[in-house]
C-alpha positions in Angstrom: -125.4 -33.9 21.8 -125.7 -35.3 25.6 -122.8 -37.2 27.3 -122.8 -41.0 27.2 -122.6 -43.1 30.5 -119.1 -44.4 31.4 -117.4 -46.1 33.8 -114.0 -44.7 33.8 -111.8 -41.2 33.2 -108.4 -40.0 33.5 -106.6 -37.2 32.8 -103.7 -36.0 31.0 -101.9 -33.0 32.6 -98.7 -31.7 30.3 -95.9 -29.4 31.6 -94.1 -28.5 28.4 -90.3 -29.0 28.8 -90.9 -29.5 32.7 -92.4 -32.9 33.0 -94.9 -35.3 32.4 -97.9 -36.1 34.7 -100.3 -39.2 34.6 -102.8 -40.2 36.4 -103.9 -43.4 36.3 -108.1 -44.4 35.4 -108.7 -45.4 38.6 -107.4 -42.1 39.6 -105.8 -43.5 42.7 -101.9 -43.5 41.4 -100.3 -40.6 40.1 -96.4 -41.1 38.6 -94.4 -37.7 37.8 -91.6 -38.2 35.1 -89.5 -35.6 34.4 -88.3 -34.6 31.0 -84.9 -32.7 30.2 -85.8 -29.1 28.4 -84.5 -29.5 24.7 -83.6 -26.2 22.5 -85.9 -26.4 19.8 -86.6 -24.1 17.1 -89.6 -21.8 17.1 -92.5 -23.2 14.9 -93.0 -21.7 11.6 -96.3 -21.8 10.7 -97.4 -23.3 6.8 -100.8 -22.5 6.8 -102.1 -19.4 5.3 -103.9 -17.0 7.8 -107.8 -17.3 9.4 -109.6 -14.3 9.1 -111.4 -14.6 12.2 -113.9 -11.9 11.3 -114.9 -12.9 8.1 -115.7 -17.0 10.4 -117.6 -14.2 12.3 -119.7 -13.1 9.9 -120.7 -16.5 8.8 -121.9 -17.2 12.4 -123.5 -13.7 12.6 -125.5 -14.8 9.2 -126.7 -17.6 10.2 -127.8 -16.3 13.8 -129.9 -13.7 11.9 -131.8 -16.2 10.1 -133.4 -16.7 13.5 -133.6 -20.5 15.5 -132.5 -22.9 12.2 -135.1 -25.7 13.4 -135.7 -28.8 10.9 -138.7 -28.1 9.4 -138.9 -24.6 9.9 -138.9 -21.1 7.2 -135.4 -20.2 9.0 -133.7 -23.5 8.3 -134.7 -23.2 4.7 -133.9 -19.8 4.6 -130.4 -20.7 6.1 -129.8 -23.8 4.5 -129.9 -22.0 1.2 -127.5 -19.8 1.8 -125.3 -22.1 3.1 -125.4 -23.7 -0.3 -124.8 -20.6 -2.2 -122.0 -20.0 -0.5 -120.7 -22.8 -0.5 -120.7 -23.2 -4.3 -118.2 -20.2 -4.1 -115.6 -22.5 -2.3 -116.1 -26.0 -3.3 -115.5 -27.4 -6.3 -119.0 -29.6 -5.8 -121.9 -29.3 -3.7 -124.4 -32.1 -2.7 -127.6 -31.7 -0.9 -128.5 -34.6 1.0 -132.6 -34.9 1.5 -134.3 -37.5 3.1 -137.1 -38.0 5.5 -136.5 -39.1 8.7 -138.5 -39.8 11.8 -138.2 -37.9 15.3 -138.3 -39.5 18.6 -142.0 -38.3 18.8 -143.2 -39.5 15.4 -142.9 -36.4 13.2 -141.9 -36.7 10.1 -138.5 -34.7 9.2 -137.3 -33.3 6.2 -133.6 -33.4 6.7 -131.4 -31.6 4.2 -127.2 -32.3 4.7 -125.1 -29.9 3.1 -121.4 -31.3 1.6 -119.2 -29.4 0.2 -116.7 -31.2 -2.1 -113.4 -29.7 -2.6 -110.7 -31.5 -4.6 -113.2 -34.3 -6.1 -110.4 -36.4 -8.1 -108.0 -36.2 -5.5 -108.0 -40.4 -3.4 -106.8 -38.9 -0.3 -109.5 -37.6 1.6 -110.1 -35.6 4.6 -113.5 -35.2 6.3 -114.7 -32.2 7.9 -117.9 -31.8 9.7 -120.4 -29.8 12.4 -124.1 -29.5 12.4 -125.9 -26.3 11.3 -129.9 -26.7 12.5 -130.4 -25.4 16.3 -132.4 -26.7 19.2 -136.1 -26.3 19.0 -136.3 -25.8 22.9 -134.5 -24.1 26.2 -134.4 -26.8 28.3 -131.3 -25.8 30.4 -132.7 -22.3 30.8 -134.8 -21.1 33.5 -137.1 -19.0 31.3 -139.2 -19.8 28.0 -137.8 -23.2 28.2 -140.3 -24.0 25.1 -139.1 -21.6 22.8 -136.0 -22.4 20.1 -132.7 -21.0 20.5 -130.2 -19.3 18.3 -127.6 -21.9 17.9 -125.0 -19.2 17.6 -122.1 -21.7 19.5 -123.9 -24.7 19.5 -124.9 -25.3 15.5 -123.5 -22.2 13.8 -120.0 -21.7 15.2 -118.6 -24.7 13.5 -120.2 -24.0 10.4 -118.3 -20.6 10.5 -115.4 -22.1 10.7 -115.7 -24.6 8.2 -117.0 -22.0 5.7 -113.8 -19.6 6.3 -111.6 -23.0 6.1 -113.2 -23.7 2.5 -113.0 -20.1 1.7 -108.8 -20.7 2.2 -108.8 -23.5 0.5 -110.2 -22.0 -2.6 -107.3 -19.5 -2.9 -104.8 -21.8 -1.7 -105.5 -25.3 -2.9 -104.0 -28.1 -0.8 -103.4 -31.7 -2.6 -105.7 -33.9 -0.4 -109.8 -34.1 -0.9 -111.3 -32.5 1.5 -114.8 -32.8 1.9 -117.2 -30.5 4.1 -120.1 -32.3 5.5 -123.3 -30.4 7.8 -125.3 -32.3 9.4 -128.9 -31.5 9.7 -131.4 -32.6 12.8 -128.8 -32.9 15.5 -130.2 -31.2 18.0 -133.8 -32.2 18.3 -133.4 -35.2 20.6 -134.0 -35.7 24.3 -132.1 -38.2 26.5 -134.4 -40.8 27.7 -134.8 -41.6 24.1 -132.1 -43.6 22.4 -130.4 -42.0 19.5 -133.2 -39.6 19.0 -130.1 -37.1 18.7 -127.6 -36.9 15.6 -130.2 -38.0 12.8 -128.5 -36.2 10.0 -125.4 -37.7 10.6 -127.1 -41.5 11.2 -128.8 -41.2 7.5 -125.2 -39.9 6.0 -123.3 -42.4 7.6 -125.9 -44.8 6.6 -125.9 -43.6 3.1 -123.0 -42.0 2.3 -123.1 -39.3 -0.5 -120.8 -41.3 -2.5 -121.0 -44.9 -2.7 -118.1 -46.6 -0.6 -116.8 -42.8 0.5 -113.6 -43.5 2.5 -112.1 -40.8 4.0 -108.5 -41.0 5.9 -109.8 -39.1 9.1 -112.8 -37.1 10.4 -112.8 -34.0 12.5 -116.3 -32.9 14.1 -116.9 -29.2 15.4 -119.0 -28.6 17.4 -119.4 -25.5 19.8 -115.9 -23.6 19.0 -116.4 -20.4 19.1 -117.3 -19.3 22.7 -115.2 -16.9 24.9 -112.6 -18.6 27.0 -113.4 -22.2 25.9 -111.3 -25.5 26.2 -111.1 -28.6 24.6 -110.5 -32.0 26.0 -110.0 -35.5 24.5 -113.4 -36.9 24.7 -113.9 -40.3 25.5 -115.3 -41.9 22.3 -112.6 -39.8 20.2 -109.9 -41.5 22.1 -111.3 -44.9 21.6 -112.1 -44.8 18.1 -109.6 -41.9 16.7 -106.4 -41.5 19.4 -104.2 -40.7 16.6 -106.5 -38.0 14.9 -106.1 -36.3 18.6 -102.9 -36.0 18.7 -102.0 -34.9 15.0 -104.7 -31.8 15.6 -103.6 -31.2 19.5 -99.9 -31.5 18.6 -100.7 -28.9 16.1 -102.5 -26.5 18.5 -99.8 -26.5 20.8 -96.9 -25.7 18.4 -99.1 -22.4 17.1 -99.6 -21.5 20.6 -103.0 -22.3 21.3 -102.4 -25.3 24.3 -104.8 -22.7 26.2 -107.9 -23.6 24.1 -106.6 -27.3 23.7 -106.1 -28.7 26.3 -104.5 -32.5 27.9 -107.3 -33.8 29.8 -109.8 -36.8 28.9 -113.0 -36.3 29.4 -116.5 -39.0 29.2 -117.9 -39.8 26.1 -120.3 -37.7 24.2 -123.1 -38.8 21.9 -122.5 -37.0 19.0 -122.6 -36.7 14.9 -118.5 -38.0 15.3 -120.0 -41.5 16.8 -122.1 -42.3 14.0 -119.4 -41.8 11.4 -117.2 -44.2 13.1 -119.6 -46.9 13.6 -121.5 -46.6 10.7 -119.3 -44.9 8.0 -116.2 -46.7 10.0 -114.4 -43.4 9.3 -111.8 -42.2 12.6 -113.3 -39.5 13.4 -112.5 -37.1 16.7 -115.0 -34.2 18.0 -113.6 -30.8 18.7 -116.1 -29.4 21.7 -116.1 -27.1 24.3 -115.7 -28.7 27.9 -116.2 -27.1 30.9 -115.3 -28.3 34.2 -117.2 -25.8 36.3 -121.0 -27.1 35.4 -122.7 -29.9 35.6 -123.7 -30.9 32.1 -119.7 -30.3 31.3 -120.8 -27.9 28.7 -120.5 -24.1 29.0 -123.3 -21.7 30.8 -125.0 -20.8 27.5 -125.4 -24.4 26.4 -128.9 -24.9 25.8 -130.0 -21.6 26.9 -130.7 -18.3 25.2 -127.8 -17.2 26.1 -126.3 -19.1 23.4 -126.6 -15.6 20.4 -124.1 -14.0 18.9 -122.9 -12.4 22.2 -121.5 -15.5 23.1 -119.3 -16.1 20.1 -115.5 -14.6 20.1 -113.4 -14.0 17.4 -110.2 -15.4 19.0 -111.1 -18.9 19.7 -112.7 -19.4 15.8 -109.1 -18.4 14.9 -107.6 -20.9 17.3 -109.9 -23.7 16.2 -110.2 -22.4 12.4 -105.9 -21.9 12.1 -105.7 -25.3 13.5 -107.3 -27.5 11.4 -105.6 -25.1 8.5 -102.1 -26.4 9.6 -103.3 -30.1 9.6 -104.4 -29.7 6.3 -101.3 -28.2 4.7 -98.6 -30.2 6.4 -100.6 -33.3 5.9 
């Protein structure tokens, strides 16, 4: 994913039960509202729990399998696991192949993974990340050629999503829900136009279901690092504002405003975009923002820092115990 250019940003600053800041785009006006602090009850959570180790262990296995590049023994490897287990969870799997071209002309055998949970139900729910990892280092300052592990950036959401199915199968919910991993969304580079995200341009393109409709999308992507935050991205706010405040508003009331946090941020080209212009489905993209560096992504981004080391239990709960409570209190 790379950030898009654009042309304006505010922020959102909450003080719960204290006020009210905002800021206004051109960032020159700031009004301060204050709010009168309301007894309210303490929120009882509806969601069953998220065993944050066993989200671990489905990063962990997919880290072993090595760099999952497109194209490569690894991604095979990978990619059949993840349909194996998958099958365990999911009331239908669907594997997605096509050939697809990469900004330098080689020919890509693409593979996306969908998990179909709840097949008869109308209401649907998307769910999505990307599991193939970057073929080169390119922010780090050694073997900048070689692949990376993908443990944050590729595998962490698929964690997640694998542990959220794994809940689903013992406690069904009423809604569809389908599971969709993206394949080849990582290989681009930035000087060439949407050379990134090439799984999710084919699915959204040619949706695995003729005229697939889904209510709402939500898009992981790095969420399971130590420490990390999540802001409203750009393109999320424009195309899915709603979507952002169901899952945020649910973050906060199980006590994870820490991890989510109220502040936009630019616009990110990622698999979420194509979904909502192609597939025309709201989709929002749950990734880790960081203020302190300059890409706006953490320190391991990119890098081979990005291995299992990187990965902490406690923020796949936060994430993974979110989008739990959105589904069961939809």
């Amino acid at each position: 994913m790379l950030f898009a250019n654009t042309t304006h940003a505010f922020r959102i600053a909450l003080f719960i039960t204290i006020g009210v800041v905002f800021v206004s785009c051109g960032g020159s006006e700031q009004k301060t509202a204050e709010v009168k602090a309301e007894k309210t009850k303490p929120y009882v959570r509806v969601s069953p729990d998220f065993n944050a180790d066993s989200a671990f262990y489905f990063v962990d296995k997919q880290v072993a399998f090595g760099p999952r590049v497109t194209n490569t023994e690894a991604h095979k490897k990978c990619g059949d696991w993840m349909v194996s287990e998958l099958k365990k969870y999911t009331d239908q799997v669907v594997e997605q192949k096509a050939r697809v071209k990469k900004f330098d002309g080689q020919q890509l055998d693409i593979r996306n993974i969908i998990g179909v949970i709840n097949p008869k139900a109308t209401r649907r729910i998307l769910l999505c990340a990307h599991w193939d990892s970057r073929p080169y280092a390119d922010e780090d300052q050694i073997d900048r050629d070689r692949p990376i592990l993908g443990a944050n950036d590729g595998a962490s959401g698929v964690g997640v999503l694998m542990q959220v199915a794994a809940v689903l199968k013992s406690k069904p919910v009423d809604v569809g829900v389908d599971i969709v991993f993206f394949d080849a969304e990582d290989l681009g580079k930035s000087q060439f136009e949407d050379s990134y995200c090439l799984g999710s341009q084919y699915w959204s393109k040619n949706l695995h279901v003729p005229g697939y409709k889904a209510e709402f999308g939500i898009l992981l992507d790095m969420v399971g690092a130590s420490g990390a935050t999540f802001a409203w991205e750009e393109q999320s706010v424009m195309y899915a504002q709603d979507v952002l405040r169901l899952v945020w508003d649910k973050a906060h009331k199980l006590g994870y405003g820490n991890y989510f946090i109220y502040l936009q941020k630019g616009g990110i080209t990622d698999d979420h975009v194509y979904v909502n212009e192609h597939a025309k489905i709201p989709t929002i993209d749950i990734i880790h923002y960081d203020q302190r560096t300059r890409s706006g992504f953490p320190e391991h981004w990119h890098t081979h820092r990005d291995n299992i080391n990187a990965i902490d239990r406690q923020t796949l709960k936060a994430v993974g115990q979110t989008l739990l409570e959105v589904l069961y209190t939809l």
